[in-house]
N, C-alpha and C positions, 0 to 999 in steps of 0.2 A: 301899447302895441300900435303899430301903422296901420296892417292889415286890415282890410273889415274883415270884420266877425260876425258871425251866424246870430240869426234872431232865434230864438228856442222858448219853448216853453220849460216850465218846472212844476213837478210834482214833490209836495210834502208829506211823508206818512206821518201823521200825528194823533192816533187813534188809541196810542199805548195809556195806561194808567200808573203807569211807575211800582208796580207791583212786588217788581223784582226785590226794586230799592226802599219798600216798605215806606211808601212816603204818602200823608195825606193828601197835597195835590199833587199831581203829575209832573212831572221832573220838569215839562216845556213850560212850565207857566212856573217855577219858579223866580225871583227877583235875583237879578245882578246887580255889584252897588252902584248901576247909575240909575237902578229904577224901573229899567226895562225889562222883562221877561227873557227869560231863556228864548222862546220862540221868535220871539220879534228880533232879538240875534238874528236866529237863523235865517231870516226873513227879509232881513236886510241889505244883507248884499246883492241878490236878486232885483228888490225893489230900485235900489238905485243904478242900473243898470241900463242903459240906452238899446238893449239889443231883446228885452225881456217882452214876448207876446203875451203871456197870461198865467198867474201863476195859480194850482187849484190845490188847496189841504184839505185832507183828509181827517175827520174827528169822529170821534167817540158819539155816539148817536144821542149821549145826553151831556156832553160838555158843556158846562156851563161858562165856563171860563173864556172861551173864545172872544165873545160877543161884549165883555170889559176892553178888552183891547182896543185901541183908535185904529191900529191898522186892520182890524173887521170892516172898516168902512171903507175901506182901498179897493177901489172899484177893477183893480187887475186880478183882485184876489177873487176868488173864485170857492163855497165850501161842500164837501160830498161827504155824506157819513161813510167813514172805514167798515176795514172788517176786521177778523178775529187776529187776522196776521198780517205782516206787514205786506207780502203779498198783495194779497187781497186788498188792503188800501190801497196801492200804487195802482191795479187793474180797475176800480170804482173811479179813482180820477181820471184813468186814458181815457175810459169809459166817456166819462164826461168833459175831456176835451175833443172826443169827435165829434161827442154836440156843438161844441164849438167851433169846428169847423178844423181839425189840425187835419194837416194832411199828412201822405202816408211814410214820407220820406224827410216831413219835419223832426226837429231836433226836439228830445224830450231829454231835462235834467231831473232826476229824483235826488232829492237832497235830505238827510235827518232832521228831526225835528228837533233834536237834543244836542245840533252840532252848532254851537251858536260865533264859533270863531272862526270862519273861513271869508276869506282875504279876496280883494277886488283882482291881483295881480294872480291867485291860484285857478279862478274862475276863468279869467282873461287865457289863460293859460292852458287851460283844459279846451277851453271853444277852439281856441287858434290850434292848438296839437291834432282834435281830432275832428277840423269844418270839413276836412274833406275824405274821412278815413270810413271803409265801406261797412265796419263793424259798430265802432263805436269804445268808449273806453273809462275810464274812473279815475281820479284821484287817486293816487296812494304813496306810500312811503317805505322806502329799504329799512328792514327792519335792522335795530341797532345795537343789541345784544345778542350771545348765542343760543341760540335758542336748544331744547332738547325734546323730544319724541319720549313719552312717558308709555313702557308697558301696564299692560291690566294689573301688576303686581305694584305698581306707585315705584316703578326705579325707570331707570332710564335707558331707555331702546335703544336709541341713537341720537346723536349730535346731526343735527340740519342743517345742510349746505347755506349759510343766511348769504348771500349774494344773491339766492335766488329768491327769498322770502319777501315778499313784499306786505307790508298793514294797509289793507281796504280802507279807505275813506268816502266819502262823497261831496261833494255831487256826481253822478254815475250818470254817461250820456249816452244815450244810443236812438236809433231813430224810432220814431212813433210806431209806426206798425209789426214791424221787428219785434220792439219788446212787447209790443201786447199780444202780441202771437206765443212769445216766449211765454212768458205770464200762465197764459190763460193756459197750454200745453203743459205745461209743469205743474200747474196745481190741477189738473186734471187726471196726473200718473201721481200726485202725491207723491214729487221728488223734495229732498229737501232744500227748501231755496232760502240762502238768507238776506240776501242781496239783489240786486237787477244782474248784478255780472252774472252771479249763479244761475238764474233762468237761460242767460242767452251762452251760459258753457253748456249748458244742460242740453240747447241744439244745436250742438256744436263750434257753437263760435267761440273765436276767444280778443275778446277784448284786450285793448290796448290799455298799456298802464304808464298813467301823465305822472310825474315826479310833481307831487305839492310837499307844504309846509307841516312839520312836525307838529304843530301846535294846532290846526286845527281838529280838534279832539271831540270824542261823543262823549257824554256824558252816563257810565255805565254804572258807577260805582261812589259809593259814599263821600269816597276822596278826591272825587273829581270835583267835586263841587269846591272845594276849597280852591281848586288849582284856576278857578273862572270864579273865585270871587264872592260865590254863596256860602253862608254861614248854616 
């Protein structure tokens, strides 16, 4: 891209223990075959970035694993212990990037910790679509099969419109004060938020949705792993 692009910070929730997926370490600190962790993925496209002010992860209050890592020593990186939800981890880092100094109209990326494939050109992408948009907006993708609406009885309710379906990805951008205000207001009424989008529809706003790459995938399920290379 020609354009300049916004300098932004990024937030990591990485506080999960892989519980779901019944797995001795934590899904983000699993090995990819060249060596490098799931996390350090994630990690990466940020770090090499020219427009990156500081990036803060959020961990597990006794993670042991972080601190094996080379890039723990990456003086942009920044570590706050999480909380029970993902929430909560994202709000402990804004937390701790207004110690930092972010101001209120800076740019904040919250990005998964399990998402270790996401591309320098969907990033570039995202910045440039929404440097000057008054909400803020996310990665995501037209969803590509038909999808169905399952009643309480396990049959099927309805067939949904998929033109209008779109699959959440991240990184998820919106300005600093905004989402911490969201955040903090939504786990306040105990809505349920699974995302930063969801906070900030939750006050009525509605984020803009960037068309990124189908591949950049979360890591939810057994089989995922095979599909990025883990055994």
């Amino acid at each position: 891209m020609t354009s300049v692009l916004p300098t932004f910070w990024v937030v990591i929730p990485a506080a999960g223990r892989g519980l779901r997926m019944a797995l001795s370490t934590p899904k983000q600190y699993l090995q990819l075959n060249d060596g490098r962790t799931v996390l350090e993925h994630s990690l990466s496209c940020f770090l090499a970035h020219p427009q990156l002010k500081q990036l803060v992860i959020a961990l597990a209050e006794d993670d042991r694993h972080w601190q094996t890592l080379p890039c723990a020593q990456d003086q942009r990186i920044k570590r706050v212990t999480g909380g029970a939800e993902r929430a909560d981890s994202v709000l402990a880092a804004l937390q701790y990037l207004e110690r930092l100094g972010a101001q209120s109209m800076d740019w904040v990326l919250v990005h998964d910790a399990a998402r270790p494939n996401l591309k320098t050109s969907d990033l570039d992408e995202l910045l440039q679509s929404l440097k000057d948009d008054p909400i803020g907006g996310l990665l995501a993708v037209r969803v590509r099969d038909t999808l169905k609406q399952a009643g309480l009885d396990g049959r099927v309710k309805q067939t949904l419109p998929r033109e209008l379906i779109w699959h959440a990805l991240t990184p998820q951008m919106f300005r600093f004060t905004p989402l911490k205000q969201a955040l903090k207001q939504a786990l306040a009424a105990g809505a349920p938020i699974t995302d930063e989008a969801s906070a900030m529809e939750w006050t009525g706003a509605k984020p803009r949705l960037v068309a990124g790459r189908f591949d950049n995938l979360k890591i939810t399920q057994r089989e995922d792993l095979n599909l990025l290379g883990i055994d």
